[in-house]
C-alpha positions in Angstrom: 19.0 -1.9 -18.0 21.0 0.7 -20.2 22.4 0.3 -23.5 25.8 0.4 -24.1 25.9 4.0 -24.8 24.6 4.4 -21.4 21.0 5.3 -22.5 18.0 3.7 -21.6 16.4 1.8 -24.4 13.0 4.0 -25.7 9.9 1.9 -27.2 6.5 3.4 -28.0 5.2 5.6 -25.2 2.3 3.9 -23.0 0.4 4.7 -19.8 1.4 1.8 -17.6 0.3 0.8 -14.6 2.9 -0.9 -12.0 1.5 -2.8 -9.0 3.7 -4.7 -6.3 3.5 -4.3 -2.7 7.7 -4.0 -2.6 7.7 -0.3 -2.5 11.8 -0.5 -4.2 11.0 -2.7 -6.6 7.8 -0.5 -8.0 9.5 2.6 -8.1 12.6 1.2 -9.6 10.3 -0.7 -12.3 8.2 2.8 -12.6 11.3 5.0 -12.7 13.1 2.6 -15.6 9.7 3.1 -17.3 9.8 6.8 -16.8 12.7 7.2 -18.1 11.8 4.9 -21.3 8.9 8.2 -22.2 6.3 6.5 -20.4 3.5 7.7 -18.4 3.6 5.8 -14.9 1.7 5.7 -11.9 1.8 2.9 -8.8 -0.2 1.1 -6.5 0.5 -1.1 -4.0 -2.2 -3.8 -3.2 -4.7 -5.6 -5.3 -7.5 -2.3 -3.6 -5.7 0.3 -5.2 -4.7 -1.5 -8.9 -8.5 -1.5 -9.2 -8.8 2.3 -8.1 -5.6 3.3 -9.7 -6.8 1.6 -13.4 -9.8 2.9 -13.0 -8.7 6.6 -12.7 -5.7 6.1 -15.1 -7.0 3.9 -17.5 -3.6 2.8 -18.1 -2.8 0.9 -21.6 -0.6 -1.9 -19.5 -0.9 -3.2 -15.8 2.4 -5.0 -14.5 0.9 -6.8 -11.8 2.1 -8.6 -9.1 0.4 -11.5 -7.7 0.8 -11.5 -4.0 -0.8 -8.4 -2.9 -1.8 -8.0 0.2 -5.9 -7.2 0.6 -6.6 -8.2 -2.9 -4.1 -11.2 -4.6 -3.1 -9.5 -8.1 -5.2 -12.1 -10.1 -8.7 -11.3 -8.2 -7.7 -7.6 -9.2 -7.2 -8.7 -12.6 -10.7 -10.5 -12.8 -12.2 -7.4 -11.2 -10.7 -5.0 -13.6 -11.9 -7.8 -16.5 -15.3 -7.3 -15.5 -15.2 -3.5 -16.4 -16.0 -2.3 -19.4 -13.1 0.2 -19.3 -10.6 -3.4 -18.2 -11.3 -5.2 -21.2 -8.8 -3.4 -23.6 -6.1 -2.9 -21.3 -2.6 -5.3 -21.6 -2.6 -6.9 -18.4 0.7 -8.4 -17.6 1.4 -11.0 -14.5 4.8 -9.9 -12.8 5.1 -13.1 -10.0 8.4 -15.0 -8.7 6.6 -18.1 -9.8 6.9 -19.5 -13.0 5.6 -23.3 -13.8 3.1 -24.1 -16.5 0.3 -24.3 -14.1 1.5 -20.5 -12.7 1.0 -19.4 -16.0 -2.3 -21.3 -16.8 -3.7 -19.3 -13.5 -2.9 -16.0 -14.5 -4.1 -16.9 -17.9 -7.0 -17.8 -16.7 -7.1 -14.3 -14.6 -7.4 -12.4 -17.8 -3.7 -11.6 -17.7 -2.1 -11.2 -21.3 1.1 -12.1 -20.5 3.4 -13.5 -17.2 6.9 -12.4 -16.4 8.8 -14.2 -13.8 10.6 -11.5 -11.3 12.9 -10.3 -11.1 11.8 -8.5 -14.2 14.4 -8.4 -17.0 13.9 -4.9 -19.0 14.7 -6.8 -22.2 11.8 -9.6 -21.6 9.4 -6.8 -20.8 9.8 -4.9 -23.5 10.0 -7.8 -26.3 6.3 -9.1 -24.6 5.6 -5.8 -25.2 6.6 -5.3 -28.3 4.4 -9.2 -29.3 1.2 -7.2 -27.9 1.9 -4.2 -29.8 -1.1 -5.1 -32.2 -3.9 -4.9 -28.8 -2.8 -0.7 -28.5 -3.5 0.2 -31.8 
């Protein structure tokens, strides 16, 4: 989502994590972020969020919940269990959106839960109200 000047809006500059098994939707989501000054890097399935945040250590995970191999709230509770998952933001990108959807991913370990499709402006205010777990 650009401004009105045409320019994507900037925010502080993270190492983010994107995982969804819709390869368009990732690399649109990672190249938006890209453009925004962060540091991006993808994986597709539940398997390779694990390896990927692992390797990275990525400050925020977007992650989707149906993955194929590994659902995106197991990965979550196996990157929890790390001692290098603790600190990360861990955000729960998923088409559904009830109370109890939210309570699960919660209960996951994710931080936060954005209903796709995934407004910029949503993203970056939940963000912006986690700012205080990066510093």
């Amino acid at each position: 989502m650009a401004s009105d000047n045409g320019q994507v809006p900037a925010g502080p500059k993270r190492r983010i994590l994107v995982v969804d098994d819709n390869r368009d939707g990732a690399d649109s989501l990672a190249l938006l972020l890209r453009l925004m000054g962060n540091e991006v890097r993808t994986a597709r399935d539940g398997v390779e969020a694990i390896e990927q945040a692992e390797q990275f250590r990525p400050e925020v995970v977007l992650m989707d919940v149906g993955l194929p191999s590994l659902n995106g709230l197991d990965a979550t509770r196996r990157i929890r269990e790390q001692p290098w998952g603790k600190g990360m933001t861990i955000i729960a990108l998923t088409g559904w959106g009830q109370d109890r959807d939210r309570e699960q991913s919660r209960e996951a370990g994710c931080d936060g839960h954005l209903v796709k499709p995934v407004n910029l402006e949503n993203l970056q205010t939940l963000l912006g109200e986690l700012q205080g777990k990066f510093d």
